[in-house]
C-alpha positions as CSV (number, residue, x, y, z in Angstrom):
1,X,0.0,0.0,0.0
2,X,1.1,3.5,-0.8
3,X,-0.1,5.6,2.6
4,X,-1.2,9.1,2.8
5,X,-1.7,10.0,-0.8
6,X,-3.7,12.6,-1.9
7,X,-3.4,13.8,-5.7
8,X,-2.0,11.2,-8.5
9,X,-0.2,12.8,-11.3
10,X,-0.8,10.2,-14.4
11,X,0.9,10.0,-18.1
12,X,-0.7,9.8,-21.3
13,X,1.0,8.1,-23.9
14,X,1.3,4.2,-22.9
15,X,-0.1,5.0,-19.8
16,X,-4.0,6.2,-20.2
17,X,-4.0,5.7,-24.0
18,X,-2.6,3.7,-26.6
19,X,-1.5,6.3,-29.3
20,X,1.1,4.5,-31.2
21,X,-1.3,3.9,-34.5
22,X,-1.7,7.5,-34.3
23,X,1.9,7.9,-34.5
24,X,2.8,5.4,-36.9
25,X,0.2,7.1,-39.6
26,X,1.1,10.7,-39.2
27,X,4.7,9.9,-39.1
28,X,4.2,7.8,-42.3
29,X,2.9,10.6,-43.9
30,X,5.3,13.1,-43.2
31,X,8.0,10.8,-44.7
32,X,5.9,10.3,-47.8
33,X,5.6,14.2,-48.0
34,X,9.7,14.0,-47.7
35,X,10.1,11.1,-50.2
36,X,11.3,8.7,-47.2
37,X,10.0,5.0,-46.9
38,X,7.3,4.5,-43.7
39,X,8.5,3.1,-41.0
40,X,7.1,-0.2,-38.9
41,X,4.8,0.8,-35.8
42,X,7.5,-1.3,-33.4
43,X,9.8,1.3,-34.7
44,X,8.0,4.2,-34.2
45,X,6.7,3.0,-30.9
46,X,10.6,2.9,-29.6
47,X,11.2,6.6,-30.4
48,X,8.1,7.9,-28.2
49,X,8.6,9.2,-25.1
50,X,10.6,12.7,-25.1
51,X,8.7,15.0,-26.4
52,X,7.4,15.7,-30.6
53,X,10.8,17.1,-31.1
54,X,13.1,14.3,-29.8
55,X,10.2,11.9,-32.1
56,X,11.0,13.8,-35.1
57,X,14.9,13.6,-35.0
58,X,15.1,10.0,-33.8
59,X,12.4,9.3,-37.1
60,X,14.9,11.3,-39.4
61,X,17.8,9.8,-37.6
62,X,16.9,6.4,-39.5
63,X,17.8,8.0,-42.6
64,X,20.0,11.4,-42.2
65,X,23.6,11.8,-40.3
66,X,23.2,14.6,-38.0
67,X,23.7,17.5,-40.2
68,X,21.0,15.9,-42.7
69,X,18.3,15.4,-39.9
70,X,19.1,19.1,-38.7
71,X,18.3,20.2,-42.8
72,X,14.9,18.5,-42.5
73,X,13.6,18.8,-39.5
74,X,11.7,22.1,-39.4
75,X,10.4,20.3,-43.2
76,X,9.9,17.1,-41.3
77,X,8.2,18.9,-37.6
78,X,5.8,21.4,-39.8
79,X,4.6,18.2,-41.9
80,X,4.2,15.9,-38.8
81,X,2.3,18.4,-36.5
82,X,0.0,19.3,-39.8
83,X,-0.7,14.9,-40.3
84,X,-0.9,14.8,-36.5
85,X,-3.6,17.6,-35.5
86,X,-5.6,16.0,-38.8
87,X,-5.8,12.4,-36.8
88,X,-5.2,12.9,-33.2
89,X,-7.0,10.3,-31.6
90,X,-8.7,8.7,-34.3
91,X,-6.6,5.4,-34.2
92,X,-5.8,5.1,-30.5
93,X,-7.6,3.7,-27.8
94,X,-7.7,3.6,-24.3
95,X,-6.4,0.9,-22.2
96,X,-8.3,-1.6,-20.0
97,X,-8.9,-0.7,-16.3
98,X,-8.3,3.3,-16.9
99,X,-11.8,4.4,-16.5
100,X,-12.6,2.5,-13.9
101,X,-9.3,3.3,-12.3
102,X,-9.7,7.0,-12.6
103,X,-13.3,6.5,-11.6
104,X,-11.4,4.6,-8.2
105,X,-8.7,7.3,-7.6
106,X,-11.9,9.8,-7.8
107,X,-13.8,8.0,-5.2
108,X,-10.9,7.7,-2.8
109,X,-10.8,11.5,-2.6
110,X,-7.9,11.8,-5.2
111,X,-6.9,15.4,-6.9
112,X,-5.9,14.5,-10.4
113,X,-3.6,15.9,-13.2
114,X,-2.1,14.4,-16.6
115,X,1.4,15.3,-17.3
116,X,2.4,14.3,-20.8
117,X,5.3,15.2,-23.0
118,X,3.1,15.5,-25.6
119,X,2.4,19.0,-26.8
120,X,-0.7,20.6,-24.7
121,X,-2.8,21.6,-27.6
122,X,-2.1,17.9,-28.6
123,X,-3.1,16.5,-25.1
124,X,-6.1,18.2,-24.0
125,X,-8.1,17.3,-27.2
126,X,-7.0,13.9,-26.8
127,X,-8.3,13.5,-23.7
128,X,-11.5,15.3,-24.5
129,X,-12.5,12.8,-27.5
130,X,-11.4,9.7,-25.5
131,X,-13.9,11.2,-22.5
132,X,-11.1,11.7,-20.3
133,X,-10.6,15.1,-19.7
134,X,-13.4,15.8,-17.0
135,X,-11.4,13.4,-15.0
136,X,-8.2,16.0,-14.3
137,X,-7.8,19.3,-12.6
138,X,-5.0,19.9,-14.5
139,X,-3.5,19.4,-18.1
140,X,0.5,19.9,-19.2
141,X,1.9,18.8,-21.8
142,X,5.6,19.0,-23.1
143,X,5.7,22.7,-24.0
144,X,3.6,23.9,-20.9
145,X,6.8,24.7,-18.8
146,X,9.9,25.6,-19.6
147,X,11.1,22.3,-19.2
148,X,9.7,18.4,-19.6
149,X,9.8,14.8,-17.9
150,X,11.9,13.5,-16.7
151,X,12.9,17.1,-15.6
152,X,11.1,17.1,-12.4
153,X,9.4,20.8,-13.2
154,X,6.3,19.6,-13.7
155,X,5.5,16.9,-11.1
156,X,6.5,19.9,-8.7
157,X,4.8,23.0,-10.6
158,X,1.3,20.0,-9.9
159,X,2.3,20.0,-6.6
160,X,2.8,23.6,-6.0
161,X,-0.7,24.0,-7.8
162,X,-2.5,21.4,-5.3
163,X,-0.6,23.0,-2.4
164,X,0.3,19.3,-1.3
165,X,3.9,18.2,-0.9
166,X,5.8,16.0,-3.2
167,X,5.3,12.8,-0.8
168,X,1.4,13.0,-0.3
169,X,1.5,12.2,-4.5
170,X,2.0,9.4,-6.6
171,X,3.2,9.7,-9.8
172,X,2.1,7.1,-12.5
173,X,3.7,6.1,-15.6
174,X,4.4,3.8,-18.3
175,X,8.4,5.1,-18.8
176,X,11.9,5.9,-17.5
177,X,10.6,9.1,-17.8
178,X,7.9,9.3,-15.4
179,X,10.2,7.3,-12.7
180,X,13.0,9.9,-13.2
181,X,10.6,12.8,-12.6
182,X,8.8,11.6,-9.7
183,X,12.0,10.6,-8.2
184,X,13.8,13.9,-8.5
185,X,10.5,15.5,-7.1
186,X,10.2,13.6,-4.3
187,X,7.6,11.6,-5.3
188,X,6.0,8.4,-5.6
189,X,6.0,6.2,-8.8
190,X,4.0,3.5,-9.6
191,X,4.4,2.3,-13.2
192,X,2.1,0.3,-16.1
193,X,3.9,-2.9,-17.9
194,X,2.1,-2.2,-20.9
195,X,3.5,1.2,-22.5
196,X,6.0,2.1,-24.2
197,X,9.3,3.3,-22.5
198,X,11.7,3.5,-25.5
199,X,11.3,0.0,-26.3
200,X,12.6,-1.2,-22.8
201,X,11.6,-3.4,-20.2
202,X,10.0,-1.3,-17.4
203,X,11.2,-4.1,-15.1
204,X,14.3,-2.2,-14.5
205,X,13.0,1.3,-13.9
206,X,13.2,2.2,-10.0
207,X,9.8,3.0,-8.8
208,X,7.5,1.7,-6.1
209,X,5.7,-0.8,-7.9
210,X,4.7,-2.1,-11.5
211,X,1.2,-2.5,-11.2
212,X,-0.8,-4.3,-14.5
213,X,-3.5,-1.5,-14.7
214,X,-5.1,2.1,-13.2
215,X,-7.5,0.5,-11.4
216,X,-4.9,-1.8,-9.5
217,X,-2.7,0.7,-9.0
218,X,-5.9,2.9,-7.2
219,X,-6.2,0.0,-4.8
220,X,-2.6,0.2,-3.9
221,X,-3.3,4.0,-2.7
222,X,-4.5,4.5,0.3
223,X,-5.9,8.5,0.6
């Protein structure tokens, strides 16, 4: 059990919602726009996790040395973000147990915020077609402070906003990232087995517990 908890901070990508497909097509089509070949989902899927701009070098990394990813990438970020506003959300879909472990964190008194990497004006519509954004207090995404997960900043801007300390929240995430973050803040971290995490095992992230969905990870909190 995780004592004293009172606000959960939880990820998006890999962690409430499976976005990958998303990923794959609009990063498919930005690389037909550039003449490049598309890349396998499994690929795509490793490079997620740090933020649209990181995404976009690591995709043009497969094909450019350094200098020739720095040539396209404003070509290759302007094409992606056009694809990827065109068909946010309409090939994802939401993983089992994370309405009813929302629903759970709710009922235990829980104040709620999703920190993402994942551009805000990406994010918050997102979460409003998958039905999920009446659930959170608060919404940042990668380019809401000046700096991202698994920078601490916004675990700790959350908790400033709450007024709670860092220990009286639980962090929960599918990556390194979110483990990092919480850590550094001084809070806790519970993580999901079934994201993404750069294509690692999330066996060997340090947190306070791998939990298989939301709604267990809710009945390891105690408010």
């Amino acid at each position: 059990m995780l004592p004293g908890i009172r606000a959960a901070i939880i990820d998006l990508d890999g962690t409430m919602i499976h976005t990958a497909p998303d990923f794959h097509v609009a990063v498919n089509r930005m690389r037909d726009e550039l003449g490049l070949p598309p890349l396998d989902i499994e690929t795509i899927t490793h490079f997620v996790g740090k933020g649209t701009e990181n995404l976009i070098r690591r995709v043009l990394a497969v094909d450019f040395d350094e200098g020739g990813a720095d040539t396209h990438f404003a070509q290759a970020l302007a094409s992606y973000l056009k694809h990827y506003l065109a068909i946010n959300g309409d090939f994802s879909s939401i993983y089992p147990g994370v309405r009813e472990g929302l629903d759970a964190l709710r009922g235990k008194g829980l104040r709620l915020a999703c920190v993402t990497n994942k551009p805000v004006d990406f994010a918050v519509p997102l979460l409003e077609k998958s039905g999920l954004r009446h659930y959170f207090e608060i919404v940042y995404g990668g380019d809401s402070l000046p700096r991202k997960k698994p920078d601490p900043l916004p675990l700790l801007q959350v908790c400033e906003d709450f007024g709670l300390p860092p220990a009286q929240v639980v962090a929960i995430g599918d990556s390194s990232n979110d483990a990092q973050a919480a850590r550094a803040a001084g809070c806790r971290v519970l993580n999901v087995p079934y994201g993404y995490n750069h294509g690692e095992s999330i066996h060997g992230v340090d947190s306070d517990g791998i939990v298989p969905t939301l709604l267990d990870a809710a009945r390891l909190i105690a408010a």
